[in-house]
VEXMIBA-343505 format. One record per residue (C-alpha): residue in three letters; y, z, x. Coordinates in steps of 0.001 Angstrom, whole numbers, padded with zeros to 6 digits, always signed. Layout:
BEGIN
ALAYZX ...
//
This chain:
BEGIN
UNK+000000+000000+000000 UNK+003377-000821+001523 UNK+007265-000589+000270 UNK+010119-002194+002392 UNK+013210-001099+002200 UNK+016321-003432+003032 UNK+019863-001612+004436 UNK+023081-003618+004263 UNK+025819-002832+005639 UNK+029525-003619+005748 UNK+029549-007390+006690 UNK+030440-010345+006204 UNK+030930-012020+002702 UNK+026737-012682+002090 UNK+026252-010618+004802 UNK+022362-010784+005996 UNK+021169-007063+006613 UNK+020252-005390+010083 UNK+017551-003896+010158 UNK+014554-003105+007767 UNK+012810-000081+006938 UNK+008974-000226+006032 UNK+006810+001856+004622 UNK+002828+002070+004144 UNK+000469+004654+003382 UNK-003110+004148+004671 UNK-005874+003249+002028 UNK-008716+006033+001797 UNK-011355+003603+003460 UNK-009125+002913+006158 UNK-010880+002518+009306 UNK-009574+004770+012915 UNK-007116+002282+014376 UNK-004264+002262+016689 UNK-000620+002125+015135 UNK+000526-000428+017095 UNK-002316-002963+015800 UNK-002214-001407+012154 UNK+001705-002380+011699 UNK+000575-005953+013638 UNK-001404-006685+010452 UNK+000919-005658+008326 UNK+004507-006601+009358 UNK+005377-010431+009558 UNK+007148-012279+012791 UNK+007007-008963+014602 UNK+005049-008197+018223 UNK+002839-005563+019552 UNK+005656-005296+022141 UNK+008715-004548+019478 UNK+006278-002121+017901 UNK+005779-000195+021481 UNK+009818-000142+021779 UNK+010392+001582+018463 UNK+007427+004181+018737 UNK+009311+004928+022197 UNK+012729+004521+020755 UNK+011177+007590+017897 UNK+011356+004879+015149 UNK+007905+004809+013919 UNK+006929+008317+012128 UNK+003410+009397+010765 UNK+003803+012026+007906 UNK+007132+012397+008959 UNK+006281+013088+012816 UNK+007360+010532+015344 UNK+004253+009440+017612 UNK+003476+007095+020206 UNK+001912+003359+020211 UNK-001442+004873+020668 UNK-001612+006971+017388 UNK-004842+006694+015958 UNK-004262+005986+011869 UNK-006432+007814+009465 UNK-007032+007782+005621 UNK-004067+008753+003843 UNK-001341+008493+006599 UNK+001926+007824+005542 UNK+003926+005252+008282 UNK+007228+004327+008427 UNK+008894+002275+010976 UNK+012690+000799+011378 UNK+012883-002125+012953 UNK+016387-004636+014110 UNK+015805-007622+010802 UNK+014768-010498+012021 UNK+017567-012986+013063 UNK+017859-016282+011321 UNK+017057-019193+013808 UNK+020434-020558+014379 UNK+020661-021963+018315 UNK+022933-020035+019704 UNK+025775-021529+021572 UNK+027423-019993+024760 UNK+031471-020620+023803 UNK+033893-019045+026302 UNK+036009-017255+023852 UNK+038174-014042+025246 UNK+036849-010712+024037 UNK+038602-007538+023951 UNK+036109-005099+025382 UNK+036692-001474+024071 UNK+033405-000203+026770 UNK+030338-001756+028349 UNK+027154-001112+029885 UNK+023917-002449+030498 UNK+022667-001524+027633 UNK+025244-002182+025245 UNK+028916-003344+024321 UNK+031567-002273+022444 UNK+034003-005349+021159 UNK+037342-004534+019524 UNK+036756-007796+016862 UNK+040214-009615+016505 UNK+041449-011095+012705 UNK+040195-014231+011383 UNK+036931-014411+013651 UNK+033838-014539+012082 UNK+030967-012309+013380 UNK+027611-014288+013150 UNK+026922-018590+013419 UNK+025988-019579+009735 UNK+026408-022415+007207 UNK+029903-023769+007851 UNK+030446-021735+011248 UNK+028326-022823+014387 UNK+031084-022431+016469 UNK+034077-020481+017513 UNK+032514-016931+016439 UNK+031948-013335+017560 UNK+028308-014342+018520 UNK+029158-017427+020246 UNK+032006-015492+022841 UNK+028643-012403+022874 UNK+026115-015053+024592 UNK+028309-016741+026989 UNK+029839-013491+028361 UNK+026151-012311+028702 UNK+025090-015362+030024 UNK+027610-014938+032628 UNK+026764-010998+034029 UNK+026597-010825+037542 UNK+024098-008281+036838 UNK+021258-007546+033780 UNK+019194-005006+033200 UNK+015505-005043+033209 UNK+014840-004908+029835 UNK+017458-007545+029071 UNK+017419-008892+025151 UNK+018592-012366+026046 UNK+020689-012721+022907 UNK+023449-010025+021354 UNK+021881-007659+019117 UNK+023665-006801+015839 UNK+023183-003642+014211 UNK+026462-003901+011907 UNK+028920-006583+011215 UNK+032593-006703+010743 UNK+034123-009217+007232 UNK+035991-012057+008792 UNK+038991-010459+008179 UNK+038722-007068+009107 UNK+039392-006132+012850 UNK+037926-003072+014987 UNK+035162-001629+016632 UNK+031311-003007+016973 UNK+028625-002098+019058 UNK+026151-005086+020386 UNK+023027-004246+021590 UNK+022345-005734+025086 UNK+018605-004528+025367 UNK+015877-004142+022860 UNK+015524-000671+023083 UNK+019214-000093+022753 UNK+018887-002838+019751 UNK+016000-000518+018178 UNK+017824+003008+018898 UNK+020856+001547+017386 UNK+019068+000087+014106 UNK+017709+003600+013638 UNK+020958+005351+013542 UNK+022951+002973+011475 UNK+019659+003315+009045 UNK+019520+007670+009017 UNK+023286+007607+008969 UNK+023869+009741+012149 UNK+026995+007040+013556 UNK+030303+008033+012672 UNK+032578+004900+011458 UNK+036105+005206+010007 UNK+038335+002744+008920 UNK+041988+002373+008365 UNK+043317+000636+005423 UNK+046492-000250+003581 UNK+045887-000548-000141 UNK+048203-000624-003158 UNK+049594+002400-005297 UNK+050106+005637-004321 UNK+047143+007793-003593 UNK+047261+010663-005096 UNK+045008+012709-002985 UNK+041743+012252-000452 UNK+038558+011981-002358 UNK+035378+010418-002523 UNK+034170+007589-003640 UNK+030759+007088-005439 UNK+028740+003819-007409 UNK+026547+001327-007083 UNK+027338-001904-005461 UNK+025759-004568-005435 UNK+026224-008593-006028 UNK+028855-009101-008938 UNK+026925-010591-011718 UNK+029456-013285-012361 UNK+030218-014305-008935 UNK+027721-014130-006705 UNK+029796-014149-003472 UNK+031759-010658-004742 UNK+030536-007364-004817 UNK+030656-005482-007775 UNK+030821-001557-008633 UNK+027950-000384-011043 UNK+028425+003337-011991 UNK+025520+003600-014118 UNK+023160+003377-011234 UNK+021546+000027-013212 UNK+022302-002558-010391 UNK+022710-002513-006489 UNK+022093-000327-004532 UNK+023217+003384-003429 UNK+027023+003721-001731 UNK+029423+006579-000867 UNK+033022+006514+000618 UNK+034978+009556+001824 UNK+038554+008929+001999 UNK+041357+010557+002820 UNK+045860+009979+002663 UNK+047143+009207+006215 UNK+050578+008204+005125 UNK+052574+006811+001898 UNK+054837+003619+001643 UNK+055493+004314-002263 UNK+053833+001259-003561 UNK+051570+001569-000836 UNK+049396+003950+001387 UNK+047524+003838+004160 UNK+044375+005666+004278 UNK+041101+006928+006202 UNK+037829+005676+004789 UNK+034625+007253+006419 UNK+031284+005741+005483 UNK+028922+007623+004298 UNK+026448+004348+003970 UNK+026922+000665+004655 UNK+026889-001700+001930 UNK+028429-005320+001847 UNK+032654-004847+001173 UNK+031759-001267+000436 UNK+035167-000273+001254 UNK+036760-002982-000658 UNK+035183-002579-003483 UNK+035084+000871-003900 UNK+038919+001188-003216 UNK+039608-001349-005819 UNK+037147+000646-008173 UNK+039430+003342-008150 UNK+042959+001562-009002 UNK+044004+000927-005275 UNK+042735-002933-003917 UNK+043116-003419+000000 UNK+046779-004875+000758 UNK+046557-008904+001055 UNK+042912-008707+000104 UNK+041818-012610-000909 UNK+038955-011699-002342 UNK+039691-008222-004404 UNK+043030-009486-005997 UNK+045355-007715-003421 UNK+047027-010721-002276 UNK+049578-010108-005309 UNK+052427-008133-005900 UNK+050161-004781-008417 UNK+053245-002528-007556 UNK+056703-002282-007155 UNK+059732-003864-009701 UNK+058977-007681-008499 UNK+062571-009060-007923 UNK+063154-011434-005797 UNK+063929-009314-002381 UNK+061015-007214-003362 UNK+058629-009737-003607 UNK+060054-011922-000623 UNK+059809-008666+001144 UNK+056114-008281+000579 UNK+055262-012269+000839 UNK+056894-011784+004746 UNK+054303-008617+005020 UNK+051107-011172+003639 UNK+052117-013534+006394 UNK+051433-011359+008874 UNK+047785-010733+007819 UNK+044985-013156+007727 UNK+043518-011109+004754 UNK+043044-007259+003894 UNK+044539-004618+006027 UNK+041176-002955+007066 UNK+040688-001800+010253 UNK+037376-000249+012112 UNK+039326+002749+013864 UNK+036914+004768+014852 UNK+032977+004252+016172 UNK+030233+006915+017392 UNK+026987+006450+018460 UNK+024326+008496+020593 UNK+023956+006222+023747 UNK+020508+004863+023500 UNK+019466+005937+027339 UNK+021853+008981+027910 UNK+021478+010468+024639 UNK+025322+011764+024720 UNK+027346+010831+021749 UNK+029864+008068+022088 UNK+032907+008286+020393 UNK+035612+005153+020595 UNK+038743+004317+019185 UNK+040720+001710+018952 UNK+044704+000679+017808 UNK+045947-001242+014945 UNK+046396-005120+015637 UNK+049593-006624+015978 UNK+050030-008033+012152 UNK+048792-004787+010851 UNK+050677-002383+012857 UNK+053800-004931+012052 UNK+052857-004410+008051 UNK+053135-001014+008381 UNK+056710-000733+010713 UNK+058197-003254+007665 UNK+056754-000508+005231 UNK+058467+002501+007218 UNK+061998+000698+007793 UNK+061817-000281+003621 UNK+060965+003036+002265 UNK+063374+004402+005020 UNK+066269+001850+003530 
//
């Protein structure tokens, strides 16, 4: 018997997931057999050596017990194992594209993902992305470490439009530590965004989400629990504009636009989102130096003012936490002086 259990997380519009999560229990006639060979049999496009890097990476558990490769499976044990998802075949093309590098090591890096750049090659966007800029700058270490990947490893992705922090996996044990965290929810990610209205106080945030059921490329909020799937944001005032504030967002899980959706949920859409019916004026007496005023601000943004502040992560070799933060882009921080100098008028 066997369940598998998909994580999303924020992403890209049609964002593919990460990482999966499967379960099986063994039947009551099952014969003594090594875990590695058991989840061989069971797990499609996978290896005996990815299944040896997650039992040593603790992502394979036994009746909730981590164990090693050479577990011997009995009757009745229940086995779960994380695993990075499989990556769609898309050939990968080395682009030299400058990245801003927030930290490095051989086992990982840390990008701070500029506006308008898309994160993975797909339909409509071979070129000229995040992944592209990953492989030629790996391509083009002076030195690699042993256990190498050969292609960046994404545990989380970043919408087009929003700018900040993401971790690449360099290795495949750093790929597999990583996927575990992101799945049990032990990273720490915050995000600053500027949405409409005036927030009245921190709170959180809690519904469904899942694929709207009119448009299939928007998420949609389902409060009843009937559709989509589980999703929690904590957020918290960082500083009002009047018609608009900025605000913290911590994420408790990961789902696809989690943050935009939610926000909007609640009566406050991300500033100049395209998507979530922020690019319009929702507040403010709309006269004409008003809404010139707030056209100039739109201008300055590609799309919604959402920004990955703050990322932490337990190095997958080390074991210390990493925490990282990063600073506003230009057009955002620029949004928010033309805010300060308006309310301030």
């Amino acid at each position: 018997m066997s369940e598998e259990v998909i994580e999303e997380v924020e992403g890209e519009g049609g964002a593919e997931e990460m990482y999966e999560h499967h379960r099986f229990v063994a039947d009551a006639g099952q014969e003594v057999l090594r875990i590695d060979k058991f989840l061989m049999d069971r797990i499609p496009n996978t290896s005996r050596n990815k299944i040896q890097i997650a039992a040593k990476s603790g992502n394979i558990l036994v009746n909730k017990q981590k164990v090693k490769q050479n577990y011997k499976i009995k009757p009745g044990d229940e086995i779960s194992i994380v695993l990075p998802y499989p990556v769609r075949e898309i050939e990968l093309i080395p682009q030299d594209i400058p990245l801003l590098i927030a930290y490095e090591d051989d086992q990982l890096i840390v990008v701070n993902k500029e506006p308008n750049m898309v994160v993975h090659p797909g339909y409509g966007n071979y070129k000229g992305t995040l992944v592209n800029a990953l492989v030629y700058h790996f391509d083009n270490l002076p030195e690699k470490s042993s256990d190498y990947y050969g292609r960046p490893g994404l545990v989380h992705r970043l919408d087009k439009h929003t700018t900040g922090l993401l971790v690449v996996a360099k290795t495949e044990h750093a790929l597999t530590h990583l996927a575990k965290q992101f799945y049990d929810r032990t990273t720490e990610r915050r995000y600053w965004a500027l949405v409409w209205g005036d927030v009245e106080e921190g709170g959180t945030v809690e519904g469904n989400i899942g694929r709207s059921l009119k448009n299939r490329k928007m998420m949609n909020v389902f409060p009843e629990g009937d559709f989509g799937k589980h999703a929690v944001t904590h957020y918290k005032v960082l500083k009002r504009y009047g018609y608009v504030t900025l605000v913290e967002c911590k994420l408790e899980t990961g789902r696809t636009h989690q943050i935009r959706v939610h926000m909007k949920y609640i009566g406050h859409p991300l500033f100049n989102d395209l998507e979530y019916g922020g690019d319009k004026i929702l507040k403010g007496t709309p006269n004409a130096k008003y809404k010139r005023f707030v056209e100039n601000c739109f201008e300055l943004l590609c799309g919604q003012a959402l920004h990955a502040k703050t990322l932490g992560f337990t190095h997958p070799v080390r074991d210390e936490f990493v925490q990282l933060s990063s600073d506003l882009p230009d057009g955002f921080q620029a949004v928010l002086d033309k805010w300060e100098k308006y309310i301030g008028a």
